[in-house]
N, C-alpha and C positions, 0 to 999 in steps of 0.2 A: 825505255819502259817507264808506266807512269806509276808511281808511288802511289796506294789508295790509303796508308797508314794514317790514322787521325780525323778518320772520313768519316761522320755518323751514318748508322744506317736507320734511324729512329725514323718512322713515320713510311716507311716504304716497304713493309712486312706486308704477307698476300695482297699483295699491289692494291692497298687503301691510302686513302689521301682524305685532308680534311673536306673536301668538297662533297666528296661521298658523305664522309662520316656526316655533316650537315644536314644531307639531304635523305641519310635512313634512321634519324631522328624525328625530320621534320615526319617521315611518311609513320612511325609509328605513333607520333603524337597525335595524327589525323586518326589513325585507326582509335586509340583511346578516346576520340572525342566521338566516333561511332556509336563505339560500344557505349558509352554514356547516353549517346540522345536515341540509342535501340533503347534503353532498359525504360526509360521514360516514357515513351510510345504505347509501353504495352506492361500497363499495371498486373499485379496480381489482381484475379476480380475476389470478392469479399467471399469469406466462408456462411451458408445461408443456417438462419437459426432453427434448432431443432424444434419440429410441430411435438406438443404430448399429446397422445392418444388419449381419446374419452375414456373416463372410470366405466366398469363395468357394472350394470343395473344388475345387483344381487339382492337376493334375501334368503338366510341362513339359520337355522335354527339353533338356537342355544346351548351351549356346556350343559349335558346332563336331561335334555330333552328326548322323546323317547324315538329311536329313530325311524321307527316303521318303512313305507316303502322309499322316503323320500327324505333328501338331507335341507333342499331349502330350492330356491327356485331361479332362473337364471334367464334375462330376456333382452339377447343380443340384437346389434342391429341390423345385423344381414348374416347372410348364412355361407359366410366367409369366413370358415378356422384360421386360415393364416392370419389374418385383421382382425378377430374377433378373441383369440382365446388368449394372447398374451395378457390385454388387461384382464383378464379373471384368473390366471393364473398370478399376476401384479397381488392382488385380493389374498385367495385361498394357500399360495402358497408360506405365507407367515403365520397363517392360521391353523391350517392341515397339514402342512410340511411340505417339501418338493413335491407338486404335481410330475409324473412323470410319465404316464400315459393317461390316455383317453381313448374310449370308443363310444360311436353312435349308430343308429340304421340309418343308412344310405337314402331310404325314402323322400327326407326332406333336407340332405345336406350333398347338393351337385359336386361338389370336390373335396376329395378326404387325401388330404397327405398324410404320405407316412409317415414323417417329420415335422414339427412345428417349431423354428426357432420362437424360445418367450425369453423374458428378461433372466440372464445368464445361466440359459441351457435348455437343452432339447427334448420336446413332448413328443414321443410316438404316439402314432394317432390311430387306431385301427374302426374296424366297422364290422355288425355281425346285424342279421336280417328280420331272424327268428327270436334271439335270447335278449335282444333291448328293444323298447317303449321308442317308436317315432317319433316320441317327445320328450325323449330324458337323452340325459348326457351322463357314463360313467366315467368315472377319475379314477384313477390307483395314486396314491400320496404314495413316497417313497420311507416314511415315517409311521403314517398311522393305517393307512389300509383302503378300502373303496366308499367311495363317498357315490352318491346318485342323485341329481339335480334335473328337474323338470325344469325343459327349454320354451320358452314362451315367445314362440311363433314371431317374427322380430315386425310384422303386421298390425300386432293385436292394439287397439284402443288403449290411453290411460288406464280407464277407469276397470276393462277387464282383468289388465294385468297388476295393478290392483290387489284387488281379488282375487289373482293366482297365485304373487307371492307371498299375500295372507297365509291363503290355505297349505300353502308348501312349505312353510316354514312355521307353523302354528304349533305350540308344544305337544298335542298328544297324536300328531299324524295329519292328513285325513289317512284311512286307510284305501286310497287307492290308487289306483299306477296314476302315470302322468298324463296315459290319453285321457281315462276315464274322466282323470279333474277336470280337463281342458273341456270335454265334452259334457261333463254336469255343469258345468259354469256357463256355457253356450245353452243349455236347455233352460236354465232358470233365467238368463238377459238375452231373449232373442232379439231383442232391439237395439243392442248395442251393435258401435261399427266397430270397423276401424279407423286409425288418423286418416283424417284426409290430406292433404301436402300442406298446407299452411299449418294446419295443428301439429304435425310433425317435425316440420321446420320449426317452431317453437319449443316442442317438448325435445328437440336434438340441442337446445343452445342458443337458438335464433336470435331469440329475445328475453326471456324474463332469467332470473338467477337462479340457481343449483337449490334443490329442496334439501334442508340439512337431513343428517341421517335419521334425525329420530322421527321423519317422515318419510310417507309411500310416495310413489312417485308422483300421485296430485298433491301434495300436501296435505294429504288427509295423515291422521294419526297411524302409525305406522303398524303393521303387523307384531303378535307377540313373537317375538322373538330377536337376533341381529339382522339389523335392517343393513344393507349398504345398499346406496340409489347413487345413481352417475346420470349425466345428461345425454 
């Protein structure tokens, strides 16, 4: 019989040998050099910067002004709520408080959600046919109560709109709805247009700089009243 007393058995546990052990080293160090020249390959790409939206062309009538049919006058640039109401809500609501609903007639506005996300919270948006001005927008503020802004057709020429959110935001009224103004301002300048695409392209931003607020939106002397002009 052979005596194994004294014998190591170091190095021959689950039948490994250094030649292995060498060679499943080498194969995990190739793997790590993988994984290093994958990550390299394929950057993260860049996070892209936030566009701000154009200010809203408002004009509003002043603290203690008398309010008649109209609070002040409002002339977006397409007739897109979801793109168009957040910047006037941006405006109105540190002024009048949370905007939190809205309705208009359906006449000249093709898509009325029932929701509008605006900057940190949601405008329900409704429509009625008979009870609003084709050309007015009502607000409910969640604060002070309903507010009513004539919409100026987002078509209309400088110089007519102008002279709508003169008139809509002027201190003692005009006294009349928002079509009527729109349509006594087209009877006294039948000559005026509207922009034609270069003049538009310009008065959007194209080229010249931002008319401060204490001017209309040509830079003529501004309406009495809170002017706010955006590009």
């Amino acid at each position: 019989m052979v005596s194994t007393e004294g014998i190591s058995h170091t190095g021959f546990h689950a039948g490994s040998s250094p030649a292995k052990d060498d060679s499943r080293a080498a194969a995990q160090g190739a793997r790590r050099r993988v994984r290093t020249m994958s990550a390299t390959l394929y950057p993260a790409p860049p996070h892209p910067e936030p566009v701000a939206a154009p200010a809203a062309r408002l004009a509003l009538k002043t603290d203690g002004a008398s309010r008649g049919l109209l609070d002040g006058a409002w002339w977006p640039r397409s007739r897109d709520l979801l793109s168009e109401l957040p910047a006037l809500t941006d405006v109105l609501d540190p002024l009048w408080g949370r905007i939190t609903r809205i309705a208009v007639n359906p006449e000249h506005w093709p898509v009325i959600p029932r929701k509008i996300p605006v900057s940190g919270h949601i405008v329900k948006a409704g429509w009625f046919t008979a009870e609003i001005d084709p050309h007015k927008l009502l607000l409910l503020s969640y604060n002070t109560g309903r507010f009513d802004l004539l919409v100026i057709p987002p078509g209309t020429g400088a110089e007519s709109a102008a002279r709508l959110m003169a008139a809509a935001s002027d201190h003692d009224g005009p006294p009349l709805t928002a079509s009527a103004l729109i349509a006594a301002d087209a009877a006294r300048h039948p000559s005026d247009r509207a922009l034609d695409p270069d003049e538009a392209w310009e008065y959007e931003g194209g080229a010249s700089a931002a008319p401060s607020a204490a001017t209309g939106p040509t830079g003529t002397p501004g309406p009495v009243g809170r002017l706010i002009t955006g590009r």
